[in-house]
C-alpha positions in Angstrom: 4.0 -0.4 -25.1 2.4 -3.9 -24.0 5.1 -4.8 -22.4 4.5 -2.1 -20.0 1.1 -3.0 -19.5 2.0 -7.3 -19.5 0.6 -8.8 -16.2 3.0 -11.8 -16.3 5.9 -9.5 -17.6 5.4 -7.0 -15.2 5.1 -9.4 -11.9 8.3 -11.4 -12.7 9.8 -8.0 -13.1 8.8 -7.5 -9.4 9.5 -10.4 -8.3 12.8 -10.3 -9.4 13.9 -6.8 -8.2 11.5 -8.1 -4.8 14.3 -10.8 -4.7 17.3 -8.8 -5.2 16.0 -6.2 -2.4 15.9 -8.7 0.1 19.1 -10.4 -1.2 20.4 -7.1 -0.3 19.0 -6.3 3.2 19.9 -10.0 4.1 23.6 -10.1 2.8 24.2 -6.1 3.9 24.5 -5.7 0.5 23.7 -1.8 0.0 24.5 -1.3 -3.5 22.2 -4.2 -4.7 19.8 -2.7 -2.5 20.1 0.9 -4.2 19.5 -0.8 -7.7 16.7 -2.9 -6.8 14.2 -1.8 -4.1 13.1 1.5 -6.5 12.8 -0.2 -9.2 9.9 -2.0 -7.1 7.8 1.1 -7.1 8.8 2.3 -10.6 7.5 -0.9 -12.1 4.3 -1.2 -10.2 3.9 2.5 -10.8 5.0 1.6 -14.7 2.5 -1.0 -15.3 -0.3 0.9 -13.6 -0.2 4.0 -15.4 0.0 2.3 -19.0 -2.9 -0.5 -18.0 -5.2 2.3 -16.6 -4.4 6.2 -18.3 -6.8 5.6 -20.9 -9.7 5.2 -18.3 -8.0 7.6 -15.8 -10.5 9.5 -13.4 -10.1 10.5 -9.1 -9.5 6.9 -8.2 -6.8 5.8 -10.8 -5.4 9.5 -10.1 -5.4 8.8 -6.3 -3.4 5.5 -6.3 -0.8 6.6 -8.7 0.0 9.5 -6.0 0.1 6.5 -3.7 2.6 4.7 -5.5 4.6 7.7 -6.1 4.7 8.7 -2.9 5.4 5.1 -1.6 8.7 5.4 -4.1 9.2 8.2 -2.0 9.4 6.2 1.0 11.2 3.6 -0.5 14.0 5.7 -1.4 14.5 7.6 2.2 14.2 4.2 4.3 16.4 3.0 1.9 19.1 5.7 3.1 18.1 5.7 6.7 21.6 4.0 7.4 23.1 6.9 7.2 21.1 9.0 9.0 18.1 8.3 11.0 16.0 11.6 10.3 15.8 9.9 6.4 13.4 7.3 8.7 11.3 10.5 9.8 11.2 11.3 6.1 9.9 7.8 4.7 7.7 7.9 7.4 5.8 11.7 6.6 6.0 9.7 2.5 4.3 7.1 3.7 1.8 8.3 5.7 0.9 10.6 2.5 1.1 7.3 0.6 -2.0 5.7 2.7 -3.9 8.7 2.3 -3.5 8.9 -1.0 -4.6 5.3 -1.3 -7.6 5.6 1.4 -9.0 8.7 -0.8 -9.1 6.4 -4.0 -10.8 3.5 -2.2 -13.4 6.3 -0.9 -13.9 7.7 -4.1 -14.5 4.1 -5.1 -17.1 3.5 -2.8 -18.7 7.1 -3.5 -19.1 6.4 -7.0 -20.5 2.8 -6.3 -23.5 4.8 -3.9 -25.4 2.4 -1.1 -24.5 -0.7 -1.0 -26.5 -4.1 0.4 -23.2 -5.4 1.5 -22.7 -2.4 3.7 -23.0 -4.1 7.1 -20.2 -6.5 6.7 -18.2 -4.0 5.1 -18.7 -2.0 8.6 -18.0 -5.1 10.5 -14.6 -5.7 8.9 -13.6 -2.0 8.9 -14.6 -2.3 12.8 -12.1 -5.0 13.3 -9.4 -2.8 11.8 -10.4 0.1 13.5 -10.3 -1.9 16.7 -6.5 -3.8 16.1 -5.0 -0.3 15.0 -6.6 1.5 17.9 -5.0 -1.5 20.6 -1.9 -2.4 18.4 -1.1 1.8 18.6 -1.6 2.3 21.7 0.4 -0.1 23.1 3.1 1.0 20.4 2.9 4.4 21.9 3.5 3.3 25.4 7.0 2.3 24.4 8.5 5.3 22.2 10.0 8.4 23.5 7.4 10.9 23.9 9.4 13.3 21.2 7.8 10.9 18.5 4.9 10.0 19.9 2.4 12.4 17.7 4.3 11.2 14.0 3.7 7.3 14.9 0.4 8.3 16.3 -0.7 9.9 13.3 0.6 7.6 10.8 -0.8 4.6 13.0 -4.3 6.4 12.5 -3.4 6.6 8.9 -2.6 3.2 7.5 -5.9 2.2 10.3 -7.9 5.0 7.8 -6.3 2.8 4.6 -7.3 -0.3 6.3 -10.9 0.6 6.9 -11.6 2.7 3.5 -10.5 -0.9 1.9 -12.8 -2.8 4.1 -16.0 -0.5 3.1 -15.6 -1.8 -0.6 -17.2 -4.6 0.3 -20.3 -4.4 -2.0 -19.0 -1.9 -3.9 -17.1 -3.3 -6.5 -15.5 -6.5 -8.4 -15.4 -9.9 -5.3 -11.7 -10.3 -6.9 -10.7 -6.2 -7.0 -12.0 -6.4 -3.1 -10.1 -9.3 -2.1 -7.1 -8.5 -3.7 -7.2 -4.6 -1.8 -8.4 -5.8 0.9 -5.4 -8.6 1.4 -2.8 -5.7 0.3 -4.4 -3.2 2.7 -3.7 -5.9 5.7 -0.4 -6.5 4.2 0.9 -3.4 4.4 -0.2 -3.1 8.1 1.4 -6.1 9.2 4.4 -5.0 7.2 4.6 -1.7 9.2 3.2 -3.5 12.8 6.3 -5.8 12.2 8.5 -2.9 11.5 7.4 -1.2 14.6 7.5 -3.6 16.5 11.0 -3.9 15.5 12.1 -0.3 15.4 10.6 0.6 18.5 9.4 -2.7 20.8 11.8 -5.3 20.8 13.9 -7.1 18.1 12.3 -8.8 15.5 14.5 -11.8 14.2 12.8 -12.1 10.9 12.2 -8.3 10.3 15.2 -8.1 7.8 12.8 -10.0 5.1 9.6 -10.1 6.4 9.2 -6.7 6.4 10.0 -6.6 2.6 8.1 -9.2 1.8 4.8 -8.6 3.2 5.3 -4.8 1.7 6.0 -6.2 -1.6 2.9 -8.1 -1.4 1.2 -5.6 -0.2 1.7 -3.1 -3.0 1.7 -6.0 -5.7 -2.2 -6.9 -4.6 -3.2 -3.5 -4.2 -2.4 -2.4 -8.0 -3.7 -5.7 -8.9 -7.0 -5.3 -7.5 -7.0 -1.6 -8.6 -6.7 -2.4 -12.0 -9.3 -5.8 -11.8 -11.7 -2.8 -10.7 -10.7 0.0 -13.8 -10.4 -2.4 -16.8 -13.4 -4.7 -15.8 -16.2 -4.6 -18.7 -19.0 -3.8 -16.5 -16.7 -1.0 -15.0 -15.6 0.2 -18.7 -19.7 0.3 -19.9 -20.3 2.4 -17.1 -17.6 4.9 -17.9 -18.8 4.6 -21.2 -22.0 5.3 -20.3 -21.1 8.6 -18.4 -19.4 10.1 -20.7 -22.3 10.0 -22.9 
């Protein structure tokens, strides 16, 4: 059982299938591709549930649905070579993925209450707000107008992740923030390069870049979930809750 919950064990774990995905996209390799890229998701998902079920409440609750539903994702992009409505499918996963996540970082900063760090934590989330709002639009003025309302929406959705990350400024652990916060801008430039791609123009690096900044992205996010749920000052408050 501490295995499962090992930092070190756990990230070379990821790494290592991380490594083999990309391996895989690069060499058109599919079958290494179908062993490693979900075990990415079933390890984070692994190590998060074992590090974090004894303290489990709405926000550890909410990101395991994320990562489950990211596995989701994983799976159908993973088959979209064979048919490109499994793309439409990752996509709908996905966008229920970012919700998921943006409800437990608002549940976060509802438990935390008012906040003196609440201005920049509006600034940042403005900046987000303002590059999803341009980098969408101009996204949308290139796609056929059949799928204009599914990018739309999941465009607004990872923008919603991006600025429900940003308004934990203040509200909990400097390291848990950082370490969202740097996932939550991860995982949008994973999917701005992957839209780009998919629906712009070619992106010569997308093959790997895409993966990697995703990895990333997921790898800091359930690091700086867990910095928040097994820090002591975090546990003593529990404690102190439930008494």
């Amino acid at each position: 059982m501490r295995l499962l919950k090992h930092p070190l064990i756990n990230g070379l774990a990821f790494a290592a299938v991380t490594g083999g995905t990309i391996l895989g996209e690069l060499t058109g390799n599919h079958g290494l591709v179908y062993l490693c890229k979900p075990l990415m998701l079933v390890i984070l998902s692994s190590w998060f549930f074992f590090s974090s079920r004894r303290y489990g409440d709405r926000f550890t609750l909410m990101i395991q649905a994320g990562l489950l539903f990211s596995l989701i994702g994983d799976i159908a992009l993973m088959l979209d070579h064979w048919d490109q409505f499994y793309f439409m499918i990752g996509l709908g996963a996905f966008l229920i993925a970012q919700l998921c996540y943006a409800m437990g970082f608002a549940q976060n900063i509802a438990d935390a209450g008012p906040s003196p760090g609440l201005l920049y934590g509006i600034l940042i989330a403005a900046l987000i707000a303002t590059f999803g709002a341009l980098f969408g639009s101009d996204l949308i003025a290139r796609i056929d107008d059949i799928i204009v309302v599914p990018v739309g929406i999941y465009a607004a959705a990872i923008t919603i992740m991006g600025i429900t990350a940003a308004l934990r400024f203040g509200r909990t652990y400097l390291p848990s923030f950082i370490m969202v916060f740097a996932g939550a801008l991860l995982f949008m430039a994973s999917d701005s390069i992957l839209a780009t791609h998919r629906f712009a123009r070619p992106v010569s690096h997308a093959n790997w870049s895409v993966l990697l900044t995703y990895a990333a992205a997921q790898w800091l996010i359930v690091s700086g979930c867990l910095r928040h749920v097994l820090d002591p000052e975090e546990l003593r408050r529990k404690a102190e809750l439930r008494t």
